[in-house]
C-alpha positions as CSV (number, residue, x, y, z in Angstrom):
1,X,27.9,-54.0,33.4
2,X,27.3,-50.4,31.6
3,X,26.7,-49.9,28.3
4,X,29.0,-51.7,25.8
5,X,31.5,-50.1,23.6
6,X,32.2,-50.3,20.0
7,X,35.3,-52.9,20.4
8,X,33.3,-54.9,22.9
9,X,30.8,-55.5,20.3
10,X,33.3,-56.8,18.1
11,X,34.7,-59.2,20.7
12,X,31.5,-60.4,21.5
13,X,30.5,-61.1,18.0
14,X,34.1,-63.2,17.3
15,X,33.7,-64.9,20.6
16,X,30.3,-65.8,19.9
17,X,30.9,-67.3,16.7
18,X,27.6,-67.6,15.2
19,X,26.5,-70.1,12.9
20,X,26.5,-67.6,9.4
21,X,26.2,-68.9,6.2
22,X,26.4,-66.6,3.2
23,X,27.4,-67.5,-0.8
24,X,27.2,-70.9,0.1
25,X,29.7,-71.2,3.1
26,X,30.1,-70.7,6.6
27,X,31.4,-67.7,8.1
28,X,34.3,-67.9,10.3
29,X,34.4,-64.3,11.9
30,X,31.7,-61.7,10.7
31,X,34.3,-58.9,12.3
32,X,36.4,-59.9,9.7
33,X,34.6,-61.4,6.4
34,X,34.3,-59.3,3.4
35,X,30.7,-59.3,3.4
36,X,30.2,-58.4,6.8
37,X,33.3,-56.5,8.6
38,X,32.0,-52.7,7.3
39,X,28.5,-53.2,8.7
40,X,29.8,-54.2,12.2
41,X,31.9,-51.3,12.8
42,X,28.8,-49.2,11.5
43,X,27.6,-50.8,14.4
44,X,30.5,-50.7,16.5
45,X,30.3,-47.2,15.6
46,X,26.9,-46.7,17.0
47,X,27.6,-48.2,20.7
48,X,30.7,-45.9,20.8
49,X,28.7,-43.0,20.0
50,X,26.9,-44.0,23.7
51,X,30.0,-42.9,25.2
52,X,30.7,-39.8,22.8
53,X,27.2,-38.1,23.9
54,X,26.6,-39.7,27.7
55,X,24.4,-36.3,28.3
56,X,22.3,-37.7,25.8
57,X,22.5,-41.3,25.2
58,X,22.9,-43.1,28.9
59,X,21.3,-43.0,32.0
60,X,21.8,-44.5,35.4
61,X,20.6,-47.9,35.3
62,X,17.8,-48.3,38.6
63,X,18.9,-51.6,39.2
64,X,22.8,-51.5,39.2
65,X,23.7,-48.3,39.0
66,X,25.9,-48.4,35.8
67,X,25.1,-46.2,33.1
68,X,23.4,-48.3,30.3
69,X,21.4,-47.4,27.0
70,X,18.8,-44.7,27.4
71,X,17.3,-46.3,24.5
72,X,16.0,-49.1,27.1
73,X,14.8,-46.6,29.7
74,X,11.0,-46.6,30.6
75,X,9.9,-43.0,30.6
76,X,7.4,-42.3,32.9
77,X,6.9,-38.4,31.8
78,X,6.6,-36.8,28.8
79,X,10.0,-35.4,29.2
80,X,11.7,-38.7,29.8
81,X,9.6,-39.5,26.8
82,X,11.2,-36.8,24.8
83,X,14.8,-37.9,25.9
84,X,14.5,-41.6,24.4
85,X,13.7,-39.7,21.5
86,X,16.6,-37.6,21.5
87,X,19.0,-40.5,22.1
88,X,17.7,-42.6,19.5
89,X,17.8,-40.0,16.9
90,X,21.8,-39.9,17.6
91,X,21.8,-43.0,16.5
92,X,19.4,-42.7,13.6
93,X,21.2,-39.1,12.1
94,X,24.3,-41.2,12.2
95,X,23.3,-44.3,10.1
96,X,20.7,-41.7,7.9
97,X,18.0,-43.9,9.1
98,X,18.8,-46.9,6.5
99,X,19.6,-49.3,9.0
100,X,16.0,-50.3,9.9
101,X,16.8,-52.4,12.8
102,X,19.5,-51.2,14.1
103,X,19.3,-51.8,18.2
104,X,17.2,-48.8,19.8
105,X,14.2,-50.7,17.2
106,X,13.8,-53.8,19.2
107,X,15.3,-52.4,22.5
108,X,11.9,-50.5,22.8
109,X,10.3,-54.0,22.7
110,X,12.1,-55.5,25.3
111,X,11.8,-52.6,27.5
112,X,7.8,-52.4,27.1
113,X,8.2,-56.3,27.1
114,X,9.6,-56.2,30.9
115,X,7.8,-53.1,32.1
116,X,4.3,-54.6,31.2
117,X,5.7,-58.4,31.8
118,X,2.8,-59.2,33.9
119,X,0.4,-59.9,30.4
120,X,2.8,-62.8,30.1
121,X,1.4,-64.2,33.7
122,X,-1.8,-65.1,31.8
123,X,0.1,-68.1,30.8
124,X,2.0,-69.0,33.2
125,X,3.1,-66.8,36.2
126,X,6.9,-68.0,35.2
127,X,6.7,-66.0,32.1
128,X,6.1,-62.7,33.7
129,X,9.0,-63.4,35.8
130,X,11.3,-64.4,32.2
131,X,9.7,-61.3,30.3
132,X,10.8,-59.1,33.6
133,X,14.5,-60.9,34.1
134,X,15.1,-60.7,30.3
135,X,14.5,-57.3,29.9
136,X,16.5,-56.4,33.1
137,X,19.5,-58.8,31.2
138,X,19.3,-57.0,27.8
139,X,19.6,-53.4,29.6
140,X,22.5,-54.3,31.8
141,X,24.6,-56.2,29.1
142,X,23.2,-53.7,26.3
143,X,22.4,-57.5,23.8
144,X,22.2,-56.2,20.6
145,X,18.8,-58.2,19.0
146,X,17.7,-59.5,15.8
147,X,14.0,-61.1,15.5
148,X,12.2,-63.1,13.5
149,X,8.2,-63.1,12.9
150,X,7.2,-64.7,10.0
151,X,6.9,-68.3,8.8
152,X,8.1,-69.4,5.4
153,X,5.9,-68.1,1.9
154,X,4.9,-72.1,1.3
155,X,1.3,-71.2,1.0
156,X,-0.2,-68.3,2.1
157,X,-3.9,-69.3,1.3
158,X,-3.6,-72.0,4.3
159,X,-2.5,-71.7,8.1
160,X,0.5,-73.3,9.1
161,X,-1.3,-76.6,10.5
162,X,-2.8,-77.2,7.0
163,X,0.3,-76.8,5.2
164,X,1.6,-79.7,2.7
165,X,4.5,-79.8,5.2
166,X,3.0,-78.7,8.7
167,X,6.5,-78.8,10.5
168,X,8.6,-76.7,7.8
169,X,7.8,-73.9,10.7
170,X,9.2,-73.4,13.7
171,X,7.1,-75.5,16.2
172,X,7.5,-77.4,19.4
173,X,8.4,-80.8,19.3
174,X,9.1,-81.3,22.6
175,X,9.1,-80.4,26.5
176,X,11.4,-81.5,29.0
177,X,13.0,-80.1,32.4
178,X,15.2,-78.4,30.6
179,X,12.9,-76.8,28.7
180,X,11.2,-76.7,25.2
181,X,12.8,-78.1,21.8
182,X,11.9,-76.3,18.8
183,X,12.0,-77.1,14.9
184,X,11.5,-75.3,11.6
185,X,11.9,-72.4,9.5
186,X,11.2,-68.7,10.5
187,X,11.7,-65.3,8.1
188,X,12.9,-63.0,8.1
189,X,15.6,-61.8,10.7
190,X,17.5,-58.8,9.5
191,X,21.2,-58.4,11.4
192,X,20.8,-61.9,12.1
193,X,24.8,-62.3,11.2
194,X,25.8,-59.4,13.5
195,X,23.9,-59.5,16.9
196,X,24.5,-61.0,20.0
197,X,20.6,-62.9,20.3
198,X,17.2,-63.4,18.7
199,X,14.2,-62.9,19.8
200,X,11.4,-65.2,18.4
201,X,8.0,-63.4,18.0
202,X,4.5,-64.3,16.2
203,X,3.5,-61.5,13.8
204,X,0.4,-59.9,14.7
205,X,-0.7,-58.5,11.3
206,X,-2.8,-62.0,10.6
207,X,-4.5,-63.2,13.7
208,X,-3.9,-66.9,15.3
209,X,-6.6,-69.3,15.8
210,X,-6.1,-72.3,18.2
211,X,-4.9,-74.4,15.5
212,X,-1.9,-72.5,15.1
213,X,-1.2,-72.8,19.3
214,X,1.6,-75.4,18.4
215,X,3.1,-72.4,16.7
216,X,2.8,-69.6,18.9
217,X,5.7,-68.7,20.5
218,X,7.8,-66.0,22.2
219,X,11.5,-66.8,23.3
220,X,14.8,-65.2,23.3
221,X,18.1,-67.3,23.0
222,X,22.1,-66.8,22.0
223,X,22.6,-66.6,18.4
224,X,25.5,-69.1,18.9
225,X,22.6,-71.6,20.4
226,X,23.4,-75.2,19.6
227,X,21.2,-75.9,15.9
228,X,20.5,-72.6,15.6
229,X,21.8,-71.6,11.7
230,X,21.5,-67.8,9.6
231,X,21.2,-68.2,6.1
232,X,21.9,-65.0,4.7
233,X,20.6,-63.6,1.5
234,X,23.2,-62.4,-1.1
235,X,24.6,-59.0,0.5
236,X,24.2,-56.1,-1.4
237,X,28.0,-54.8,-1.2
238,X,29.8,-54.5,-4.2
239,X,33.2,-52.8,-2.5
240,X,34.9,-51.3,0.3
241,X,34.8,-47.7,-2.2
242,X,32.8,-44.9,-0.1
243,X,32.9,-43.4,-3.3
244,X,31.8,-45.9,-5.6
245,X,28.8,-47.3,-2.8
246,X,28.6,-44.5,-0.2
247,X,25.6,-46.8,1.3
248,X,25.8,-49.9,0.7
249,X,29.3,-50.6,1.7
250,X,28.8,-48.9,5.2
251,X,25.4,-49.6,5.8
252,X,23.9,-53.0,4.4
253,X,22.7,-54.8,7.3
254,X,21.7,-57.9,5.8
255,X,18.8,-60.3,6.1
256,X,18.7,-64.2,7.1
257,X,16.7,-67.2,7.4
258,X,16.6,-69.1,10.6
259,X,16.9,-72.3,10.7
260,X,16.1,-74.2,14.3
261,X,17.1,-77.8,14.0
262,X,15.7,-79.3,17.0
263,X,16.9,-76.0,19.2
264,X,16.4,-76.0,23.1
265,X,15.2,-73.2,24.8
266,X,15.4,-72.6,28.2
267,X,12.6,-72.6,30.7
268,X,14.1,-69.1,31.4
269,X,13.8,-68.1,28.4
270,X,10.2,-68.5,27.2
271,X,7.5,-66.4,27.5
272,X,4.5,-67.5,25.1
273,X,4.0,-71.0,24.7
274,X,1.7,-72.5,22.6
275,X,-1.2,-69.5,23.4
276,X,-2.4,-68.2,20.2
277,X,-4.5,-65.5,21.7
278,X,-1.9,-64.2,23.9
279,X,0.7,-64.2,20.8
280,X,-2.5,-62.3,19.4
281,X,-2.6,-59.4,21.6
282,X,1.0,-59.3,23.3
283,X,2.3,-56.1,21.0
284,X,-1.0,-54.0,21.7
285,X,-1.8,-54.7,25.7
286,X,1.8,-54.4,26.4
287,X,2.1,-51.5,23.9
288,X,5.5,-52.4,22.9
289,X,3.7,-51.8,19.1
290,X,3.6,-48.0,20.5
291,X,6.8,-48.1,21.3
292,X,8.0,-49.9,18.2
293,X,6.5,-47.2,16.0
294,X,7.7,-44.2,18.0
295,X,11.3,-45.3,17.1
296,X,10.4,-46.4,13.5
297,X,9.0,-43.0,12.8
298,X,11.9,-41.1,14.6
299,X,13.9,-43.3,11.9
300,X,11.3,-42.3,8.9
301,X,12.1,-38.4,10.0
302,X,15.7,-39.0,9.8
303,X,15.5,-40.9,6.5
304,X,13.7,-38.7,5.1
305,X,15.7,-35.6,6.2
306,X,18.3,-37.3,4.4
307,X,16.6,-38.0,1.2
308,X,15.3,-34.6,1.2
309,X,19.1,-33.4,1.7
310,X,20.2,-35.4,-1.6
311,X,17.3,-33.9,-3.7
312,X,18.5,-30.6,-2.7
313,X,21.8,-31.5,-3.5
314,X,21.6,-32.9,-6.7
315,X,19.1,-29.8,-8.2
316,X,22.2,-27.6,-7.6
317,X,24.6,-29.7,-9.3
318,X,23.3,-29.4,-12.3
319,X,21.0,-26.1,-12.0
320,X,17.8,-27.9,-12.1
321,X,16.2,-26.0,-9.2
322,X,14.9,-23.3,-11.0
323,X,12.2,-25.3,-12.8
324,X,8.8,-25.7,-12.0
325,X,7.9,-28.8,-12.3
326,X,11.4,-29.8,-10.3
327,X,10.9,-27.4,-7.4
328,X,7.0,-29.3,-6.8
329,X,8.7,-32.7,-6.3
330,X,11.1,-31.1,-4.2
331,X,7.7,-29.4,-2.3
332,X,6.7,-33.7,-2.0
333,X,9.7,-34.6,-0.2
334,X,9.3,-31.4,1.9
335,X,5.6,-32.0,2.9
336,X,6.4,-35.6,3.8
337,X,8.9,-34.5,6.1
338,X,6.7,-31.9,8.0
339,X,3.8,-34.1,8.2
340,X,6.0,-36.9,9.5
341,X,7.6,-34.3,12.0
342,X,3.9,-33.2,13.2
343,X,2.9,-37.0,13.4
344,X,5.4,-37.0,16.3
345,X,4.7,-34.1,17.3
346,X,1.3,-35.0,18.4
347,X,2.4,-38.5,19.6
348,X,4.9,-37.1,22.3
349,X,2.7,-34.3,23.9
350,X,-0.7,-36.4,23.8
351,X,1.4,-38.8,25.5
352,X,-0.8,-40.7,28.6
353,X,0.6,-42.8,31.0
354,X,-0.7,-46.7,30.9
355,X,-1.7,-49.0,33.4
356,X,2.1,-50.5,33.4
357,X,3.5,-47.1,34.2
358,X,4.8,-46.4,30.5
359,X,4.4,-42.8,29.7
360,X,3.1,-43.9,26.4
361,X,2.5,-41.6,23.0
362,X,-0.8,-41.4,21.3
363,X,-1.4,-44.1,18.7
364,X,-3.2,-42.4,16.6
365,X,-0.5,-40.0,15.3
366,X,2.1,-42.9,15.5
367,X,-0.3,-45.7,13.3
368,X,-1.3,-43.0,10.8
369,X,1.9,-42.2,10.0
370,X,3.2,-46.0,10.1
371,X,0.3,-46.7,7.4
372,X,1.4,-43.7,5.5
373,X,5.1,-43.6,5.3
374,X,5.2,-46.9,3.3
375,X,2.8,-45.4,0.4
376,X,4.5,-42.4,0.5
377,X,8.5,-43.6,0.0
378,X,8.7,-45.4,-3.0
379,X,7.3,-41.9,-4.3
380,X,10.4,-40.2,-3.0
381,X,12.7,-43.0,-4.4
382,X,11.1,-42.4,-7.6
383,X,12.1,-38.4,-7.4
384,X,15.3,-39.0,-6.9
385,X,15.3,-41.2,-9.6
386,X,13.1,-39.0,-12.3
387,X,15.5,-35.6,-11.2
388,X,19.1,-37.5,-11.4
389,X,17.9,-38.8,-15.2
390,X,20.5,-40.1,-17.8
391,X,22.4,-38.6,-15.3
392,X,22.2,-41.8,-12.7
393,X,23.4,-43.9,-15.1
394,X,26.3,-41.9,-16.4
395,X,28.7,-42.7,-13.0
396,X,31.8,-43.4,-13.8
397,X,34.0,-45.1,-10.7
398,X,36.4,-43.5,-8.8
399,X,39.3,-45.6,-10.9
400,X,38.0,-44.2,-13.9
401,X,38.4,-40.9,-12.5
402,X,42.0,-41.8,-11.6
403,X,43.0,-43.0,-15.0
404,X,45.9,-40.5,-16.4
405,X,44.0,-41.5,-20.1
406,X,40.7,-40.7,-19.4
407,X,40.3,-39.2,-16.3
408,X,40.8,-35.5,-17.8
409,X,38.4,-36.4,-20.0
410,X,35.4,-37.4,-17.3
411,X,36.3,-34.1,-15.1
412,X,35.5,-31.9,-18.3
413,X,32.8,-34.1,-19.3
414,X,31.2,-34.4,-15.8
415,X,31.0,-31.2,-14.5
416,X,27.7,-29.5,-13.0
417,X,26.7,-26.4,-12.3
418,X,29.3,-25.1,-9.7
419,X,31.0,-28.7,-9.0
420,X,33.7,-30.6,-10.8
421,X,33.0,-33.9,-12.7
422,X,34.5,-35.9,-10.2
423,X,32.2,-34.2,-7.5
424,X,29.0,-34.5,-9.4
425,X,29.5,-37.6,-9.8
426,X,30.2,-38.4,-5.9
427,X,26.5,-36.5,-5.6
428,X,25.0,-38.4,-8.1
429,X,26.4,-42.2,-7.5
430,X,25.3,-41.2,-3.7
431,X,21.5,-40.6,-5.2
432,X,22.2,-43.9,-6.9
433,X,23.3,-46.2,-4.2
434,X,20.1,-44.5,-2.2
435,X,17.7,-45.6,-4.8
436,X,18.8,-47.8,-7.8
437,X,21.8,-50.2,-6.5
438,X,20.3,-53.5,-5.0
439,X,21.2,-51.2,-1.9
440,X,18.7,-49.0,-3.0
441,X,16.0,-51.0,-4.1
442,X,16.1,-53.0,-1.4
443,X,15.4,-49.6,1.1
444,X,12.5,-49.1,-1.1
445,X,10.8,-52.4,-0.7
446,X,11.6,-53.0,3.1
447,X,10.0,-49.7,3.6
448,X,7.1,-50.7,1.9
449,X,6.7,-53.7,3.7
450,X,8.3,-52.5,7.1
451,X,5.2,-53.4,9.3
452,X,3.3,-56.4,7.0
453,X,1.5,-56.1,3.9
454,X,0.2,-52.2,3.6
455,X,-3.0,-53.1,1.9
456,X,-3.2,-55.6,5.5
457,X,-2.1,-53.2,7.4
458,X,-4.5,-50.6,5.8
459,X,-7.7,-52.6,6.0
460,X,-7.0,-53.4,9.8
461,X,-6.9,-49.2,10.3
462,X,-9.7,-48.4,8.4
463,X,-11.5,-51.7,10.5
464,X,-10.7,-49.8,13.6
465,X,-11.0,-46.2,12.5
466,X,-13.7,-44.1,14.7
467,X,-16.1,-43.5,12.2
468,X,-18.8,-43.0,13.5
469,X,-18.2,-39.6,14.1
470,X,-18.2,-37.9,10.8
471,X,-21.1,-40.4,9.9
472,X,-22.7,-38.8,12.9
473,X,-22.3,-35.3,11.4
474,X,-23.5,-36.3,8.0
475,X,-26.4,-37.4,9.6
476,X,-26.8,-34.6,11.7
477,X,-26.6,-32.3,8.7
478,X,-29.3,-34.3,6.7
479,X,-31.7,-34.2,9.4
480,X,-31.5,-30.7,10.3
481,X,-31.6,-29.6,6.7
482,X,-35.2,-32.0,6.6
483,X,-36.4,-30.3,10.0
């Protein structure tokens, strides 16, 4: 079938009807519940845009001939290369790139996932054939994904075999001809209440011994899947008021924890089983981590065009833009974005073809800027946050604005620059929900921990940083100084 549309999404998700738990209840239509119905026509919002932009966002599909999502299209040129990112910045300008895994995120995995599925044959020749079906499924249906990669914070000093409680993670407890049952806890999948599947990965950012076999796994099932349950967290969304939470109430895409209670999952449907060291190296010799990270920075340029937009915005409000000190943490915001911009930049037109057929962008560029962008954003947060002053805590609510009693009284005492009360405070309870709402804060930590522990994930670059080099030309320099 081509590429969904916005109300097929919703139809999907009602006839699914996923096992969601939030506040302590189950969910009986997420297309519907308070907590949930703005988020899935974001979403809805986003396949529609497919059809508003085909020139940009589908492409013919080289298996059925429908059009489907460009975003699961396996460039094999620079160009085509160039086009994903094109399509998947559509998406990202539209949700200002606060919606961190919103579909084109995983799609990218599954489609390196199927182009390079013969990795998977290393442990079992039936896995290739799953990785390579599964991907060909997700294209042609356009299955909207969450994913999970994590086991449960019980004790981080031990692996999961030596845990108090070894089977509180997801594990296998069983095989039969059906397939493989499963058990246990996994974190932490974001959109788990609004997608159509999940796929189960092991994260990379700790290596697997053979201890942990019993836990290394790869599979993709229904989210409606018999003893599969989302737990959500608490969702950040205070209203239905655009005014009052310009973010939050269009944007907040929620995180869950998975529960499997003794879940079966198809031989079809597997594609690491109980292989540590292939869970250990399936994102880097497929390069679906390449991949991964070209979206996620095409989505940290569009966030931060964004952020750099609401700076701007706010100085002029209330004249601020004059000052020194103001117009260098402006300069910040600025420099982060061009240096971000150049990062891709040189990841696109270094771009090589692998040995799956992938035209694939240079890692370098991508994993320097995916170790920088998480030290750099709570920074920008903080901008916003030290320019807006008293001033993001003086927002009054749209009601208060429409009071007959006080409302004069907030436009007069409101006002900015060249903007009335009632728009300055738009501006400012926009920087707000951006940076300080549980909205907010929550963008700042998920940033910071987008791709694992940064302190992890900067020890494993400097580990595999070419060094040598500029050691070489120290020592070059000391010898010819002796000679």
């Amino acid at each position: 079938m081509p590429a969904k549309t916005g109300q097929q999404y919703i139809q999907r998700l009602k006839e699914a009807n996923n096992n969601v738990y939030i506040q302590g209840e189950r969910v009986q239509d997420v297309t519907e519940h308070r907590l949930f119905k703005n988020v899935t026509q974001t979403m809805a919002k986003l396949y529609d845009l497919q059809y508003e932009k085909p020139e940009k966002m589908l492409y013919t599909s080289p298996t059925t001939g429908d059009q489907v999502s460009k975003t699961f299209m396996v460039p094999t040129t620079i160009d085509e290369l160039m086009e994903r990112r094109e399509a998947i910045m559509e998406w990202q300008s539209f949700t200002k790139g606060l919606m961190g895994r919103s579909p084109d995120y995983l799609n990218a995995d599954v489609m390196a996932m199927g182009q390079a599925s013969e990795f998977y044959a290393e442990g079992d020749p039936m896995f290739a054939e799953n990785a390579r079906n599964y991907a060909a499924f997700a294209r042609e249906n356009d299955i909207s994904l969450t994913h999970t990669l994590i086991h449960p914070q019980v004790n981080r000093a031990k692996i999961q075999a030596k845990q108090k409680d070894a089977n509180v993670a997801l594990h296998v407890v069983e095989k039969n001809d059906d397939g493989v049952v499963v058990d246990g806890i996994r974190l932490l999948a974001t959109q788990g209440a609004i997608t159509d599947e999940i796929l189960v990965f092991p994260s990379t950012v700790k290596k697997s011994g053979e201890l942990d076999d019993p836990y290394s796994l790869a599979f993709a099932i229904p989210n409606n899947t018999p003893g599969l349950k989302y737990l959500s967290r608490e969702a950040f969304v205070y209203s239905d008021n655009s005014y009052d939470h310009p973010l939050s109430q269009q944007f907040e895409e929620g995180d869950t924890i998975v529960a499997f209670d003794h879940v079966l999952v198809p031989w079809d449907r597997i594609f690491v089983l109980e292989n540590s060291s292939i869970c250990n190296r399936a994102f880097g010799e497929t390069n679906a981590v390449v991949h991964m990270t070209h979206q996620v920075v095409i989505k940290d340029i569009a966030k931060t065009e964004f952020l750099l937009g609401v700076v701007l915005t706010l100085m002029d409000s209330i004249g601020i833009d004059g000052f020194q000190h103001v117009k260098d943490k402006g300069t910040e915001i600025i420099l982060t974005l061009e240096t971000m911009k150049s990062h891709l930049f040189r990841a696109e037109h270094n771009a090589k073809l692998d040995k799956w057929g992938m035209m694939t962008p240079d890692f370098a560029a991508l994993d320097a800027a995916r170790n920088w962008f998480p030290r750099v954003y709570p920074r920008m947060a903080e901008i916003i946050r030290i320019l807006g002053a008293s001033g993001m805590m003086g927002i009054p609510t749209q009601a208060d604005f429409e009071n007959e009693e006080i409302g004069p009284i907030l436009h007069r005492a409101m006002q900015g620059k060249n903007v009335q009360g009632y728009e300055r405070v738009q501006i400012f309870r926009l920087a707000w929900d951006l940076t300080m709402s549980a909205f907010g804060s929550r963008q700042t930590h998920y940033e910071y921990y987008f791709f694992g522990d940064p302190i992890k994930m900067g020890m494993a670059y400097f580990d595999k940083y070419d060094k040598q080099t500029y050691k070489a030309q120290v020592s070059d320099f000391l010898h010819y100084r002796k000679a």
